[in-house]
KOLKOL-965401 format. One record per atom (N, C-alpha, C, CB): residue in one letter; y, z, x; atom name. Coordinates in pm, 1 decimal. Each point is the difference from the previous one (the first is absolute). Glycine has a CB too. Example, Ala and Ser with C-alpha at 12.3 -4.5 7.8 and 13.67 -1.06 7.14 Angstrom:
<atoms>
+-------+----------+----------+----------+------+
: lumdo :        v :        w :        u : pake :
+-------+----------+----------+----------+------+
:     A :   -569.0 :    780.0 :   1319.0 :    N :
:     A :    119.0 :      0.0 :    -89.0 :   CA :
:     A :    120.0 :      0.0 :     90.0 :    C :
:     A :   -117.3 :    124.6 :   -189.2 :   CB :
:     S :    222.3 :   -196.6 :    154.2 :    N :
:     S :    119.0 :      6.0 :     82.0 :   CA :
:     S :    109.0 :     73.0 :    -77.0 :    C :
:     S :    -62.8 :   -214.5 :    118.4 :   CB :
+-------+----------+----------+----------+------+
</atoms>
This chain:
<atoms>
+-------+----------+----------+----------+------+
: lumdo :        v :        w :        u : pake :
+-------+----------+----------+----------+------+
:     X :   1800.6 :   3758.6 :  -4381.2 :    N :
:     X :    -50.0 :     13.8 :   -133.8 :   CA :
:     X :    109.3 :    -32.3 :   -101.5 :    C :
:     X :   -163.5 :    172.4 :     79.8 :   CB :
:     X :    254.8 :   -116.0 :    -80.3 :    N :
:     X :    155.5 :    -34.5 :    -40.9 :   CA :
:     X :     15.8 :   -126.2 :    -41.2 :    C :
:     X :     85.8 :    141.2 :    151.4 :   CB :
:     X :   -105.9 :   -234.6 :    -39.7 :    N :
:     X :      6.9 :   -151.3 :      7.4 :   CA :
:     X :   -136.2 :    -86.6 :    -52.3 :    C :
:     X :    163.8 :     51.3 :    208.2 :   CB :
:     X :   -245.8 :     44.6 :   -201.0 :    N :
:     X :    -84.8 :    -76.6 :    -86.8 :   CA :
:     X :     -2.9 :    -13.7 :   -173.0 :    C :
:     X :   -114.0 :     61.7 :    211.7 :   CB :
:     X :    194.6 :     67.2 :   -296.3 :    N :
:     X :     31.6 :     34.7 :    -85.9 :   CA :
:     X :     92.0 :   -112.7 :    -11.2 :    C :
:     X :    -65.1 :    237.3 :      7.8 :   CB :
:     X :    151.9 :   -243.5 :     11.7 :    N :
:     X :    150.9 :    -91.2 :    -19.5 :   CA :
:     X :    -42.3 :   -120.5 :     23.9 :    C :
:     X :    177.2 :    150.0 :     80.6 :   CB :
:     X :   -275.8 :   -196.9 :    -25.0 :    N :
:     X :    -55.7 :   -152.6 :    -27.1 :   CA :
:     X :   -104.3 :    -48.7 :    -99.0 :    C :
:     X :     48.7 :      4.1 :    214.0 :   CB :
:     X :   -112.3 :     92.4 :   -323.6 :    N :
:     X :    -97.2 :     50.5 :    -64.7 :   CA :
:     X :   -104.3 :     27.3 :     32.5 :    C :
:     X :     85.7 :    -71.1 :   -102.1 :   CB :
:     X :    -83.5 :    106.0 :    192.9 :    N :
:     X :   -146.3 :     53.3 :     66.8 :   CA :
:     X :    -49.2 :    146.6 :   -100.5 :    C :
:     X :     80.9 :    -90.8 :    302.6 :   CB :
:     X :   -192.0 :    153.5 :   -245.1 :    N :
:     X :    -13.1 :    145.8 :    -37.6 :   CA :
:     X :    -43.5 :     78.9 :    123.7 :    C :
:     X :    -62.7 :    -57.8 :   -242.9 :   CB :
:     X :     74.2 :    176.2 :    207.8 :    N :
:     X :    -90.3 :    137.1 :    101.6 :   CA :
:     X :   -125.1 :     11.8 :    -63.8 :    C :
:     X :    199.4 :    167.3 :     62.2 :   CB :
:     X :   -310.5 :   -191.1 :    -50.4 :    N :
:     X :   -130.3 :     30.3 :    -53.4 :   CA :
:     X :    -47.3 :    120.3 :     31.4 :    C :
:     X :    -44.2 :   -206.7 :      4.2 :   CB :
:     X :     89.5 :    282.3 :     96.4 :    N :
:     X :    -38.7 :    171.6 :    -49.6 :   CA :
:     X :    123.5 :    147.5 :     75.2 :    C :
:     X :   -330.1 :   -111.1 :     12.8 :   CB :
:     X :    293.2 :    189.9 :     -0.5 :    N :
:     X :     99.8 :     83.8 :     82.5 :   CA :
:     X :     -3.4 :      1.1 :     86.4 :    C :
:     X :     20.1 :     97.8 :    -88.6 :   CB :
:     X :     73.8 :    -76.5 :    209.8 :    N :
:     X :    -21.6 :    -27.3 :    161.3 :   CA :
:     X :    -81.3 :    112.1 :     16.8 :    C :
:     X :    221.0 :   -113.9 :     92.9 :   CB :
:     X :   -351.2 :    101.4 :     -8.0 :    N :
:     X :    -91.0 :     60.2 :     61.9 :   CA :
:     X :     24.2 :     11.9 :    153.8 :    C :
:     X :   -138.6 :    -74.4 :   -187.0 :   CB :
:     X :    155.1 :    245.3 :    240.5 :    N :
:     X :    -34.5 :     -7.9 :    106.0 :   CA :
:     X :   -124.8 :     48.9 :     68.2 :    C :
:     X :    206.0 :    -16.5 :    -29.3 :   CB :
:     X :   -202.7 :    -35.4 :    132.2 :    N :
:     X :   -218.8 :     -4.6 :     31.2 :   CA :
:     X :    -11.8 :    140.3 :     87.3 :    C :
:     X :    -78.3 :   -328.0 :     62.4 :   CB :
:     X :    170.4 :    386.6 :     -7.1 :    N :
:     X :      1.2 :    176.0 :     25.8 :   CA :
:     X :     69.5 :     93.2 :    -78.9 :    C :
:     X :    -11.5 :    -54.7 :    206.9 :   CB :
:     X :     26.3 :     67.7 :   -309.0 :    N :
:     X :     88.6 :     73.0 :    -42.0 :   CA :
:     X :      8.8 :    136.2 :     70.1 :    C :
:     X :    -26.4 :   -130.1 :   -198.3 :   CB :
:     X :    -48.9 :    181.9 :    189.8 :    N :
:     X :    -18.9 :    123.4 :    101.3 :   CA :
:     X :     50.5 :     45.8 :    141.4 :    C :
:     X :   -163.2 :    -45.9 :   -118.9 :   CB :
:     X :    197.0 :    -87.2 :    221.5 :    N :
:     X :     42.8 :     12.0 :    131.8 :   CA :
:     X :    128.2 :    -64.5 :    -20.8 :    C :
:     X :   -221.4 :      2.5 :    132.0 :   CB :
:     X :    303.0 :     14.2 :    -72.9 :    N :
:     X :    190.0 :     -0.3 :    -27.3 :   CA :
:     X :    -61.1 :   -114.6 :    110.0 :    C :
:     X :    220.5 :    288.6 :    -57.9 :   CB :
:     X :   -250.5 :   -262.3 :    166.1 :    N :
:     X :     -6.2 :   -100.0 :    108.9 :   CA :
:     X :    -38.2 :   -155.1 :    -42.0 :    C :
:     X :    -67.6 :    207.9 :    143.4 :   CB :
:     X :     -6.9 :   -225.5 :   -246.3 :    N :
:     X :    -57.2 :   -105.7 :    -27.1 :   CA :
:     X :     71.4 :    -37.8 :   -131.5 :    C :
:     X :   -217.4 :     53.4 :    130.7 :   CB :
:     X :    340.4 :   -125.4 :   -151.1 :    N :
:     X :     63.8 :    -11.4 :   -110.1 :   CA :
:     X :    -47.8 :   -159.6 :     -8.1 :    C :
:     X :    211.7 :    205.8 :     12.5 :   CB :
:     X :   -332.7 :   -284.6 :      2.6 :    N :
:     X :     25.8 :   -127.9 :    -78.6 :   CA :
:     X :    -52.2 :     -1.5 :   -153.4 :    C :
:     X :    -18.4 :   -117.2 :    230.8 :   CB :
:     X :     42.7 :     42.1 :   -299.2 :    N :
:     X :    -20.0 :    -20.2 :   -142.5 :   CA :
:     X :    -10.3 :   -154.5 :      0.8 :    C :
:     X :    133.0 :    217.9 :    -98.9 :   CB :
:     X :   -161.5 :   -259.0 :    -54.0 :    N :
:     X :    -23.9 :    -94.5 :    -79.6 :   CA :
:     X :     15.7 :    -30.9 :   -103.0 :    C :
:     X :    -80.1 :     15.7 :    100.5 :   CB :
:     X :     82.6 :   -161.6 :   -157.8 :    N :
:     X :     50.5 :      6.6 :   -176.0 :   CA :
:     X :    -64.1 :   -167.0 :     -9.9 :    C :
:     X :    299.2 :    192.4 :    -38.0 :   CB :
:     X :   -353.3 :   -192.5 :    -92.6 :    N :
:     X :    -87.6 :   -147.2 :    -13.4 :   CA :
:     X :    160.7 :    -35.3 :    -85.0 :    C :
:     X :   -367.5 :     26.7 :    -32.5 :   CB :
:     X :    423.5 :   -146.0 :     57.4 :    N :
:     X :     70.5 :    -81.6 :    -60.1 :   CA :
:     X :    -26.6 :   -152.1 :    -51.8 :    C :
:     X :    109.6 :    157.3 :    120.9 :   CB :
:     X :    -32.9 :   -147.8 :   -237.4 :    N :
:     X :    -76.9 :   -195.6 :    -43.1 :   CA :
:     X :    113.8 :    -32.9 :    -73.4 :    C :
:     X :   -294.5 :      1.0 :    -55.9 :   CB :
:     X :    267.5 :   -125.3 :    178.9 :    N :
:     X :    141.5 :   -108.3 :    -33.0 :   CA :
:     X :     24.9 :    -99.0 :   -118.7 :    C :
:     X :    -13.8 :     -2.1 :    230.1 :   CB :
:     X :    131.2 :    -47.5 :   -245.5 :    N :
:     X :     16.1 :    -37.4 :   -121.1 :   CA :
:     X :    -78.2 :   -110.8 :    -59.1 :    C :
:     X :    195.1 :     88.8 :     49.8 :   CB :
:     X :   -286.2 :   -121.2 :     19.1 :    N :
:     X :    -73.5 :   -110.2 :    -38.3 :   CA :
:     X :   -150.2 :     78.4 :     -6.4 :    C :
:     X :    168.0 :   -214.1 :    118.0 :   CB :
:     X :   -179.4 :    342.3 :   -137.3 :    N :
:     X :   -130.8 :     66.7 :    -63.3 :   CA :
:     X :   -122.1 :     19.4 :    218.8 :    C :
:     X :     21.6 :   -203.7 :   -405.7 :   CB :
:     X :     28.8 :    155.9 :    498.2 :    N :
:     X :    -65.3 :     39.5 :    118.9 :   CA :
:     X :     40.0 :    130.6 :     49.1 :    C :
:     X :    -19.4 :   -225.2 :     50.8 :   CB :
:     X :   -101.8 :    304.8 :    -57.3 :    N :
:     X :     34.8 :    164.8 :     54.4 :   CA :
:     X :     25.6 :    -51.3 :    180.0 :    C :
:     X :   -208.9 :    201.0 :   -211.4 :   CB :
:     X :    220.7 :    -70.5 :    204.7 :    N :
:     X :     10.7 :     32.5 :    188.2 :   CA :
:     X :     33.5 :    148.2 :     -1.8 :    C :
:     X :    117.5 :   -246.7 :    106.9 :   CB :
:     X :   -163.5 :    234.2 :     47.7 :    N :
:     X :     39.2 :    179.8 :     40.3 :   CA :
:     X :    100.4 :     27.0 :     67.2 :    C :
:     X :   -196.5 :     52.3 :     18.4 :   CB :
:     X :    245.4 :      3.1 :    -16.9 :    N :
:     X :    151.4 :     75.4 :    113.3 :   CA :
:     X :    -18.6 :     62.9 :     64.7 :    C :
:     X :    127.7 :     15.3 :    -99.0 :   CB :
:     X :   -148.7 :      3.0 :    213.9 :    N :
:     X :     -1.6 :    125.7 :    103.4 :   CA :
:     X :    150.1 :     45.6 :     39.0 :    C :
:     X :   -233.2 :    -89.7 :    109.0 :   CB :
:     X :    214.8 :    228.7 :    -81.6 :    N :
:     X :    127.3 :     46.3 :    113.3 :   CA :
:     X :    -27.0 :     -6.6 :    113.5 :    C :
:     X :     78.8 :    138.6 :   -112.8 :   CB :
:     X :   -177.5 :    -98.3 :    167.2 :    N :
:     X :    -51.2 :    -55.0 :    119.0 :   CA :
:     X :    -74.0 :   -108.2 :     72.8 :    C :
:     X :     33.3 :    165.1 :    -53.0 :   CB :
:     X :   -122.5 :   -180.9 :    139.2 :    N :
:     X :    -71.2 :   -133.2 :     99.4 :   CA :
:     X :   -117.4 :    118.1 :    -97.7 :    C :
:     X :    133.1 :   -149.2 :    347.1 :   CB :
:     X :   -234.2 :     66.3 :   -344.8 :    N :
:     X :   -126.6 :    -19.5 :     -7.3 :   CA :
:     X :   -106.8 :     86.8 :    140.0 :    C :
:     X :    104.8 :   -252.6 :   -143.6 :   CB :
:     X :    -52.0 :    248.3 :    250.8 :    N :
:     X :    -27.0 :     86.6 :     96.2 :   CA :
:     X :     31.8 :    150.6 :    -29.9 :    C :
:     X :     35.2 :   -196.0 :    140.4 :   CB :
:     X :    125.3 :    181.7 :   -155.4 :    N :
:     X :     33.7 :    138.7 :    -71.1 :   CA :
:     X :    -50.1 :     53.0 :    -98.7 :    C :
:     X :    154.1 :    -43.1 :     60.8 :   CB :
:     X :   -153.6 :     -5.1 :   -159.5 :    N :
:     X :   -101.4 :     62.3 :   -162.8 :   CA :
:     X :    -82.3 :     67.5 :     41.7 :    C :
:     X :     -9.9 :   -171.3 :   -146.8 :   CB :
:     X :   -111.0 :     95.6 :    232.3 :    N :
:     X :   -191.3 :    -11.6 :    -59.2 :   CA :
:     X :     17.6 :     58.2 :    173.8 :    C :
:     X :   -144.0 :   -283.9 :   -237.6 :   CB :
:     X :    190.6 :    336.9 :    307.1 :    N :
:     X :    -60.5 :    -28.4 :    131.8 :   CA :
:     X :    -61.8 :    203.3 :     22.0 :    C :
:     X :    220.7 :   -289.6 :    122.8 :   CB :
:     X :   -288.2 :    319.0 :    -62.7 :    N :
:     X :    -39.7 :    158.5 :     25.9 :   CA :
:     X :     53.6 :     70.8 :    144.1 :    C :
:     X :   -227.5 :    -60.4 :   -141.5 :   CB :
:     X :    229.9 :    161.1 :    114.0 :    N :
:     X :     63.0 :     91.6 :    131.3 :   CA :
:     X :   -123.4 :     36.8 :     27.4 :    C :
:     X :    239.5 :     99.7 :    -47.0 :   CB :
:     X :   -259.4 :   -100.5 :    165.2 :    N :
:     X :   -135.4 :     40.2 :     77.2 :   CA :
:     X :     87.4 :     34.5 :    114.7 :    C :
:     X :   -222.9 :   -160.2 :    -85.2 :   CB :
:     X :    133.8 :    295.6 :    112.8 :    N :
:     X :     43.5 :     61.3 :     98.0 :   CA :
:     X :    -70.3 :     19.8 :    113.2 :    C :
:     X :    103.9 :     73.2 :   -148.9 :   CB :
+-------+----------+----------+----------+------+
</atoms>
């Protein structure tokens, strides 16, 4: 995010994490848009990790 700042990019909102509630599940997210006005998303984690369910 840092590096997107210093190239003129922006952060388009606050990092969101998708459990806040379970310590175990720390991934998050942040919509960023690059200096030429194209958003995108950031994950901390895989896409498996985020969205995936514990079934027991």
């Amino acid at each position: 995010m840092q590096k997107n700042e210093e190239f003129g990019g922006k952060v388009r909102m606050d990092v969101m994490r998708y459990h806040p509630e379970d310590e175990n599940k720390p991934a998050k997210m942040v919509y960023l848009e690059d200096p030429f006005g194209n958003l995108f998303e950031l994950y901390s984690h895989t896409y498996e990790e985020t969205y995936a369910s514990d079934y027991e």
